[in-house]
C-alpha positions as CSV (number, residue, x, y, z in Angstrom):
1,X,44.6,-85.7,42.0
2,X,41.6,-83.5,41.5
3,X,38.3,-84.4,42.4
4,X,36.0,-84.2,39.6
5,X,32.8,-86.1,42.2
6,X,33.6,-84.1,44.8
7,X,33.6,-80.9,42.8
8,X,30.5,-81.2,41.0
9,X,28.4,-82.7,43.9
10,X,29.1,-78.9,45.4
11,X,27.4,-77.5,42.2
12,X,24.6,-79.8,42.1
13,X,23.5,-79.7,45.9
14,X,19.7,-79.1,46.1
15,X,19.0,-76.0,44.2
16,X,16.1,-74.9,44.6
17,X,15.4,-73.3,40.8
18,X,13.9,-70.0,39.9
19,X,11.8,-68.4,36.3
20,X,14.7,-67.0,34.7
21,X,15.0,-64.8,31.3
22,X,14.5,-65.8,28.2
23,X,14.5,-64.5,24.3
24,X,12.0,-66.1,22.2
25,X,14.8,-66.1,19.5
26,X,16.3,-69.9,19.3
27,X,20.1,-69.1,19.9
28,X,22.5,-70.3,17.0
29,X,24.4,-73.3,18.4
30,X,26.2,-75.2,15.3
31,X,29.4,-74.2,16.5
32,X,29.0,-74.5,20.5
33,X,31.3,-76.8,22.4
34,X,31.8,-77.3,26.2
35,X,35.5,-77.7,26.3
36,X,35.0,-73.9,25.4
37,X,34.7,-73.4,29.1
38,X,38.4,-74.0,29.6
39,X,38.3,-70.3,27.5
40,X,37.6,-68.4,30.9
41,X,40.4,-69.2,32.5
42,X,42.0,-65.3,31.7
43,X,38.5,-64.1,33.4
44,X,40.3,-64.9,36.8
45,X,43.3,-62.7,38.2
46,X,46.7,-64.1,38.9
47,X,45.9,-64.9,42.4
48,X,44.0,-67.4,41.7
49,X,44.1,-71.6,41.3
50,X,43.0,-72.5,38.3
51,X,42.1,-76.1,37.3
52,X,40.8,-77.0,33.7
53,X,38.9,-80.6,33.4
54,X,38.3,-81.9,30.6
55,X,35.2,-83.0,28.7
56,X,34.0,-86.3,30.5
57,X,30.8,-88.3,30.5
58,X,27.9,-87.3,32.7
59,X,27.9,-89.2,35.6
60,X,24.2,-89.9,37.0
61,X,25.3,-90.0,40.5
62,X,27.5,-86.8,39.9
63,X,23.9,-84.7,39.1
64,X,21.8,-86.3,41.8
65,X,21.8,-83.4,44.4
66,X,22.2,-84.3,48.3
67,X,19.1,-84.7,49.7
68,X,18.1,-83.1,53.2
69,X,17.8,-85.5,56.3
70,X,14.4,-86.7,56.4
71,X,14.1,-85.8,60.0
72,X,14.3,-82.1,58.3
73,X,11.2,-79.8,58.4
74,X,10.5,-77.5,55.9
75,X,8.6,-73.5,55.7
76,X,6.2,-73.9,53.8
77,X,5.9,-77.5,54.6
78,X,4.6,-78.4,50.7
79,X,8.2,-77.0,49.6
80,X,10.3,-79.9,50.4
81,X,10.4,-81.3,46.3
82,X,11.2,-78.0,45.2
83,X,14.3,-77.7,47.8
84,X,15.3,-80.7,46.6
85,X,14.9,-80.5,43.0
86,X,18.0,-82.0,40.9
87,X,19.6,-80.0,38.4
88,X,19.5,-82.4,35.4
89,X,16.5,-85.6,35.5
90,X,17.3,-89.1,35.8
91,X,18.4,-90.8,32.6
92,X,19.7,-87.8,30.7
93,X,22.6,-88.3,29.3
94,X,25.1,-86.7,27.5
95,X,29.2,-85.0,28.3
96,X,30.6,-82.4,30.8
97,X,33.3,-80.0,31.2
98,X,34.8,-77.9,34.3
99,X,37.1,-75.0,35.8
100,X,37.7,-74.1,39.0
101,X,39.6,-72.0,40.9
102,X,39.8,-70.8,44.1
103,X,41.0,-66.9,45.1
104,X,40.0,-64.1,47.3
105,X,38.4,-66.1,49.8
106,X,35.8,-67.8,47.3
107,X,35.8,-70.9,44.9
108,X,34.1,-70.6,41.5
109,X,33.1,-73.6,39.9
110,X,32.1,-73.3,36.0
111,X,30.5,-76.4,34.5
112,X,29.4,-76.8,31.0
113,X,27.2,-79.5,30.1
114,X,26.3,-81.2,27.0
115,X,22.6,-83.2,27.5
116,X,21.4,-86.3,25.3
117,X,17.7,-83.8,25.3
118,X,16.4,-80.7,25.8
119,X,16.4,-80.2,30.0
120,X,13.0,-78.3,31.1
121,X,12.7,-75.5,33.5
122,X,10.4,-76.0,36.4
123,X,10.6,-73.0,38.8
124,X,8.9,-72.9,42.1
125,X,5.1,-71.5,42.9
126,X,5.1,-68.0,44.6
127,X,5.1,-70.0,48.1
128,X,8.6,-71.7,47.4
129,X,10.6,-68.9,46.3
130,X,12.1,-68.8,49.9
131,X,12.6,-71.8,52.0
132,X,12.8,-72.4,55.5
133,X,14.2,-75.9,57.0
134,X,15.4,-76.8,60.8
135,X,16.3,-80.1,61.8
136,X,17.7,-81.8,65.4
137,X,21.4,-80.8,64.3
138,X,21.2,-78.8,61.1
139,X,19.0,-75.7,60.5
140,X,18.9,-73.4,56.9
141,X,17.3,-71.7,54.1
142,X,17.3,-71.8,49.8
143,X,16.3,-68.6,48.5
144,X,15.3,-67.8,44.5
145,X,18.1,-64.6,43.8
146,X,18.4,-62.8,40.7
147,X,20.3,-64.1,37.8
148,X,21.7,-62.3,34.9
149,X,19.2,-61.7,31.5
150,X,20.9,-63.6,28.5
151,X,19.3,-63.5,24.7
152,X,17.6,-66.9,24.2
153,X,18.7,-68.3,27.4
154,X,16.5,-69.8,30.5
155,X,18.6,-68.2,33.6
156,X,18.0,-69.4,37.7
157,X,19.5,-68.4,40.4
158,X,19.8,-69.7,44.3
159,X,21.3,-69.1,47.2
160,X,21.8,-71.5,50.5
161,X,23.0,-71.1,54.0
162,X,23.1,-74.3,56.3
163,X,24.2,-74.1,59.8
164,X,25.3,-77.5,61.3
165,X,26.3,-78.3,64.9
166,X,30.0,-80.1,65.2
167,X,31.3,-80.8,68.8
168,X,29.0,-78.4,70.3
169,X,30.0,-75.3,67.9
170,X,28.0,-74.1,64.8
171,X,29.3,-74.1,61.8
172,X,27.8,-72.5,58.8
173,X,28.2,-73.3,55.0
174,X,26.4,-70.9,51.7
175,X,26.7,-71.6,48.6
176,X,25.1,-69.5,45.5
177,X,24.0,-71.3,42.0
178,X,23.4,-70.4,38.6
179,X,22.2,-72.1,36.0
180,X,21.7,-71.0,32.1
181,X,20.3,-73.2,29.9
182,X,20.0,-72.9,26.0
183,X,18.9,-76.1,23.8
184,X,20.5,-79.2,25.4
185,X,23.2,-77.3,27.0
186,X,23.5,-76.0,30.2
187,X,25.8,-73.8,32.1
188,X,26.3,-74.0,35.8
189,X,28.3,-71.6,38.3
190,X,28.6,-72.1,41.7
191,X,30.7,-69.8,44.1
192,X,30.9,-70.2,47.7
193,X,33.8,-68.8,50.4
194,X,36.3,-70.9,51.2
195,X,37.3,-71.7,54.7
196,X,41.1,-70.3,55.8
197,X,42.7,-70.6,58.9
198,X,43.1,-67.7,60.9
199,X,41.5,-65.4,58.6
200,X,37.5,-63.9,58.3
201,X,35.3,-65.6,56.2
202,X,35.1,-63.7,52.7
203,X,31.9,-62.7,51.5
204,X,30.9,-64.3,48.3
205,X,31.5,-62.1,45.2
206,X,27.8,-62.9,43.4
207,X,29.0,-60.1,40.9
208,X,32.2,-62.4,39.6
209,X,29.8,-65.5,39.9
210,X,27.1,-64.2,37.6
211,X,29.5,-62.8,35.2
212,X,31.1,-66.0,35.2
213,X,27.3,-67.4,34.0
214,X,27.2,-64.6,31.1
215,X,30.6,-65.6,29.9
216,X,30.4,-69.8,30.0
217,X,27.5,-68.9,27.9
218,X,29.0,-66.9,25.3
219,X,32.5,-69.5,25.1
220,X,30.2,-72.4,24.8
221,X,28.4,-70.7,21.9
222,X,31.6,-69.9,20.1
């Protein structure tokens, strides 16, 4: 059975959030829906695994991102909140849908989300756009990247590496975000590689993720 916590606690791992684009226009949004999402599935070749879920209730505990070790240190030190920073605040409410699917070495997670208010932006200060953090078994950064320019729509980007050490080995894990927001909905990509035996770890295809991001937009808007 598919995983709907597990998926979305991927997405929502502490992204650090960036000052996207925005039109001053309001964007027209009588007719948007969030099942629309299911809509990208022809975006994805015919190598690829495609799961559809459908719309479900926000789940607080789904949104709350995983939170660092406390042993962890942080560069600069006053960055730790913003590394941290949850996607959606506590108490907002409100209905979610998803696709996945997995392909070329990467999985691509598309959430749309439906909020009970209006979700605020709060980017980083200029010191917090790129953060350093080292603990006694774990060790990484969360970087601000570029993220696509949509008409009327609040657009963030991040990207995080953590290396772990399992058994003696390291291991490293990235994962890049992307959020658009427009009114009380949000749209939210994730893409990271996937992990295959016996085969080189794919780089991630940022240029499929953020087009993923422009077109979630424009199917929830329909």
């Amino acid at each position: 059975m598919f995983n709907l916590k597990a998926v979305l606690g991927v997405a929502c791992v502490g992204m650090l959030t960036a000052c996207g684009s925005a039109d001053s226009a309001e964007p027209d949004l009588s007719k948007a829906d969030i099942a629309n999402v299911k809509n990208l599935r022809p975006d994805f070749p015919a190598q690829f695994k495609v799961t559809e879920i459908a719309p479900t209730a926000i789940d607080p505990r789904i949104v709350e991102p995983q939170k660092l070790p406390p042993t962890i240190k942080f560069d600069p030190p006053d960055c730790a909140k913003f590394a941290n920073q949850q996607v959606l605040p506590a108490g907002v409410k409100g209905n979610m849908a998803a696709l996945t699917a997995e392909g070329d070495g990467n999985r691509f997670i598309v959430i749309a989300v439906e909020t009970s208010e209006k979700v605020p932006v709060n980017g980083p200060p200029e010191n917090c756009k790129k953060v350093g953090f080292a603990g006694p078994t774990m060790r990484g950064l969360i970087e601000v990247v570029d993220a696509p320019k949509i008409d009327g729509v609040e657009t963030q980007g991040a990207h995080r590496v953590i290396q772990t050490s399992v058994g003696g080995k390291a291991r490293t894990g990235e994962l890049y975000n992307y959020v658009a927001r427009f009114g009380t909905l949000l749209v939210i990509v994730t893409a990271n590689p996937l992990v295959i035996p016996d085969k080189p770890v794919a780089p991630v295809d940022t240029k499929r993720a953020t087009d993923l991001l422009t077109a979630g937009v424009s199917a929830v808007k329909a």
